[in-house]
C-alpha positions in Angstrom: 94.6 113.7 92.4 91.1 114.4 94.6 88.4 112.3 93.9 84.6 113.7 93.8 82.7 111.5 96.4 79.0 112.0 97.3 77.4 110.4 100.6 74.7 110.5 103.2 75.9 111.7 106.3 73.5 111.7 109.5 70.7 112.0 106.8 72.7 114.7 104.9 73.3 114.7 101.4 77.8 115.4 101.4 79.8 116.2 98.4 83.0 116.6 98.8 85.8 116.4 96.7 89.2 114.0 98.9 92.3 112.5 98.2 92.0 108.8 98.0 94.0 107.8 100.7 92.0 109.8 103.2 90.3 107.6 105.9 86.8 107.9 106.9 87.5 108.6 109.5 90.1 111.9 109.0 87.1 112.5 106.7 84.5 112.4 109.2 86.6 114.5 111.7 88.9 116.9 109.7 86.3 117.6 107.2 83.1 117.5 108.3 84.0 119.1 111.9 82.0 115.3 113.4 84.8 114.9 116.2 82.4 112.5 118.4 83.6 109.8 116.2 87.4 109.3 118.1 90.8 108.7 116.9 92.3 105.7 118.6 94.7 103.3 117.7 93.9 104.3 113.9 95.0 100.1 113.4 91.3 99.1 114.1 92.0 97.7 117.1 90.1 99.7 119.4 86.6 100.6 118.4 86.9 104.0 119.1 86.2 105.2 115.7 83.0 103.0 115.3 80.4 104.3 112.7 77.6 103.2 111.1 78.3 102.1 106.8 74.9 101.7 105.6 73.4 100.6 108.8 76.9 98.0 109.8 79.1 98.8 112.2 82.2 99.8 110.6 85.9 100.9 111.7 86.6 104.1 110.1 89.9 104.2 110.5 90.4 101.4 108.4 87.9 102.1 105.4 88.6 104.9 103.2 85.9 108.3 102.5 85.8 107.0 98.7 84.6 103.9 99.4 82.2 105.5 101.5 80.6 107.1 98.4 76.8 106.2 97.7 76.7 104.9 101.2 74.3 106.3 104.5 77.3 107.1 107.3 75.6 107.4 110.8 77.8 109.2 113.6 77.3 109.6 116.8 76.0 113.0 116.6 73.4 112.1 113.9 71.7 109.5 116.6 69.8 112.0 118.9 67.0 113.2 117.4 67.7 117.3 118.5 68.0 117.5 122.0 66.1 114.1 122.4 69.0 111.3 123.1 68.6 108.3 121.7 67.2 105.3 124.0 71.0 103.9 123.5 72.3 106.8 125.0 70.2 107.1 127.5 70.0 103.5 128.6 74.4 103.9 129.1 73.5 107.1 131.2 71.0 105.0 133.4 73.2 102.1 133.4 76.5 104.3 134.2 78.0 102.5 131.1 80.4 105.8 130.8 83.3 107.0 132.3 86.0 108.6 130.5 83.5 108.3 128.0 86.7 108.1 124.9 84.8 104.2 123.8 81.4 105.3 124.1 80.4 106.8 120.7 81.9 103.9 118.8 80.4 101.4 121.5 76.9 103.2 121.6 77.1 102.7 117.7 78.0 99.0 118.0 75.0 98.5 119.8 72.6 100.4 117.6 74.1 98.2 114.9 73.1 95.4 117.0 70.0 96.0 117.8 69.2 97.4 114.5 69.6 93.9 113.2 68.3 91.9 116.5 66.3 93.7 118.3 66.7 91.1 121.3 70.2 90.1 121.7 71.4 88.2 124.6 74.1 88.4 126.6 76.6 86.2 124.8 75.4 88.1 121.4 76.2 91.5 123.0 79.6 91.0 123.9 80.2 89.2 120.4 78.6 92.6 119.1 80.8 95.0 121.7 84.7 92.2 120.9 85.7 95.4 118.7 85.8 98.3 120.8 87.7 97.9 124.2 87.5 99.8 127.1 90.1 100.7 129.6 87.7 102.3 132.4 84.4 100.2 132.8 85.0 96.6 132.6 82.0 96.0 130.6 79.6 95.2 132.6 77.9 98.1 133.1 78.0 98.7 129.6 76.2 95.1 128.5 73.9 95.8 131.1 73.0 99.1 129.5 72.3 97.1 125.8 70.8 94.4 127.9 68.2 96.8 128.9 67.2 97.1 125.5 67.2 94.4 124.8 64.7 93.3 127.5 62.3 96.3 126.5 62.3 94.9 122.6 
């Protein structure tokens, strides 16, 4: 039996009516047609499906769309502001913190997460920040340097 869940998605008021078992994720894709947010390992072992529960960084893979109801949800295509990119995205374009570019939405919205909450991390706090979402092209470094720019402008 569908369930009757209302959220904020990317600053827009959602209704939609979802079988309970349905991921956020499957919810966020399938449903609302979002398919920046990726489908990895769909265990929460890889990041990939990283969005933003009221402001935390959240797996959506592993949280379901009803318990998302009364919550904000931020994607990654709700983070530019029109054609403007955000200074995250622009600071892993800069920093060449993409490649195949499959980990960047859900790292991109681990580090707005981040930086939401401390708008100066270090080093050692980015990479605590970033443990969740893995990358098989970069090697990181590239992609802490990027957030580390940030970081140094705060």
């Amino acid at each position: 039996m569908k369930r009757q869940i209302k959220l904020k998605v990317n600053g827009e008021e959602v209704e939609a009516w979802v079988d309970p078992r349905r991921t956020l994720l499957d919810f966020i894709r399938d449903d609302l047609n979002l398919t920046g947010t990726k489908k990895g390992c769909d265990l929460g072992n890889c990041g990939a499906c990283t969005v933003l529960v009221d402001r935390k960084p959240i797996n959506s893979c592993l949280m379901l769309a009803v318990e998302a109801a009364g919550s904000e949800v931020l994607t990654i295509e709700g983070l530019a502001e029109g054609t403007k990119l955000n200074p995250i995205q622009e600071a892993f374009i800069q920093h060449g913190a993409i490649q195949c570019g499959y980990c960047t939405p859900g790292m991109i919205l681990s580090a707005k997460g981040l930086l939401d909450e401390n708008p100066r991390p270090t080093e050692r706090e980015i990479r605590v920040a970033i443990s969740g979402n893995l990358c098989r092209c970069t090697g990181y470094k590239r992609i802490v340097q990027a957030i580390l720019s940030l970081s140094q402008k705060g």
